[in-house]
C-alpha positions, 0 to 999 in steps of 0.5 A: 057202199062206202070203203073208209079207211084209217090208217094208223101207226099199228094197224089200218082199220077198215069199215063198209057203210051201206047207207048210214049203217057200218055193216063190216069193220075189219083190221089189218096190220100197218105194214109199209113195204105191202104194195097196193095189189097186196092191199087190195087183195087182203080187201077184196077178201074181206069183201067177199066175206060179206058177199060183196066185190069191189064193183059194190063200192061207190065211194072211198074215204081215208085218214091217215098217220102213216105217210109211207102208205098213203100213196099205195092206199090211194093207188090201191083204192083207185085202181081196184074200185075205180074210185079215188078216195077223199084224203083227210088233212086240214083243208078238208070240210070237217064240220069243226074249225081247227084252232091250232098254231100250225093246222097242217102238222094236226094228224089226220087221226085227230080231225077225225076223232074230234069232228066226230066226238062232236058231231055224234055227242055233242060239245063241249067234248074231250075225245080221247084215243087209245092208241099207238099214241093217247092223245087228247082232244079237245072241242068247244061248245061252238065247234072250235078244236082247241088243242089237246096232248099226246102221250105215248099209247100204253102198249107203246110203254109197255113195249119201251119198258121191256125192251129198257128193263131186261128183266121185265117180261112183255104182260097180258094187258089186263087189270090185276086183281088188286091196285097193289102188285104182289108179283113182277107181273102184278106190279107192271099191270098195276103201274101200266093199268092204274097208271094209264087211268091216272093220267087220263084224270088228270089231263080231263080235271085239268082240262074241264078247269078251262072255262070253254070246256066246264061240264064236258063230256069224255068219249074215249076210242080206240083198242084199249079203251074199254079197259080203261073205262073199266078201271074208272068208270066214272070217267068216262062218259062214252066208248066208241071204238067205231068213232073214227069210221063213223067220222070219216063216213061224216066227213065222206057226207060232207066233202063228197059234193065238193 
């Protein structure tokens, strides 16, 4: 039974593997002042939830961009299931070759997304991540990781947005009836929304005018991705909120001999 972890800058998303098959996701919050017994508590609850203990865990796999906690994950990990996970970062085998200027500053999370876009769809691909941050990412037909952007994440805005403008009120993120607000609250749902699914068609016309990326797919991930594919179906060719466990599970497969 593999444990993979993803830790990210909101919440550590949590995955058990038996075999090829992702039998349990969970997520908990990203809190850097938690100790590993914390941690290890929050998981062998869960664990139990699906009969399990830590004894059943025979491997471990983790990403992250959250540096603080990466020591309490792995101490965590090491002294409860008595495996020490395989950390992610650029030296790691991940089944793509990572064209970037500085390989060492790519966040975890990235590597992760792209080499799973690409292994279980296919390139050329864009993978996009909705998440604390939007970011995107791109891989050839040849397995080469290109680059990308990072925008911030829409609830990132909407927050940074509510706390600048005193009278704005924090909103439900969802679709308004209409693309014309009638109301504060339609208006910033409209502008968040709409806006969002505006920028993510920008940056993929833009980006599928390169001549390596001509015809790529868009695999979106991510908390909010399903409601910016509903916003512009069309766009979006796959949604796959399970795509950073399934690649660290990938990435698990292809360093654990090593």
């Amino acid at each position: 039974m593999l444990l993979a972890m993803d830790i990210g800058n909101t919440n550590v998303k949590i995955g058990i593997f038996k075999g090829d098959e992702l039998a349990y996701t969970w997520r908990v919050s990203t809190v850097a002042s938690h100790t590993a017994d914390e941690y290890g508590m929050v998981i062998y609850d869960l664990l139990r939830q699906g009969r399990h203990t830590f004894e059943d865990v025979d491997g471990a796999v983790m990403s992250s961009v959250a540096p603080s906690l990466n020591y309490t994950i792995e101490h965590m990990c090491s002294y409860y299931t008595g495996k020490r996970p395989i950390v992610v970062d650029h030296r790691t085998r991940t089944g793509i070759e990572l064209c970037y200027d500085n390989p060492s500053e790519l966040g975890a999370d990235r590597m992760v997304g792209a080499a799973a876009a690409y292994r279980f769809y296919g390139g050329p691909v864009i993978e996009v991540d909705f998440g604390s941050a939007t970011t995107f990412n791109l891989v050839t037909a040849e397995g080469k990781f290109i680059g990308g952007a990072i925008a911030p994440g829409v609830k990132t805005a909407t927050e940074s947005l509510v706390h600048t403008a005193a009278k704005l009120p924090r909103v439900e993120l969802s679709t308004p009836e209409s693309i014309v607000g009638t109301s504060t609250k339609s208006c910033m749902q409209s502008g968040i929304i709409y806006g969002y699914a505006g920028l993510v068609k920008y940056m993929v016309a833009k980006y599928r005018t390169l001549p390596e990326m001509k015809g790529a797919k868009v695999v979106a991930t991510g908390g909010l991705s399903e409601l910016i594919a509903g916003v512009e179906p069309e766009l979006i060719d796959i949604t796959d909120r399970a795509l950073a466990l399934k690649g660290l599970k990938y990435i698990y497969d292809l360093n654990r001999a090593k």
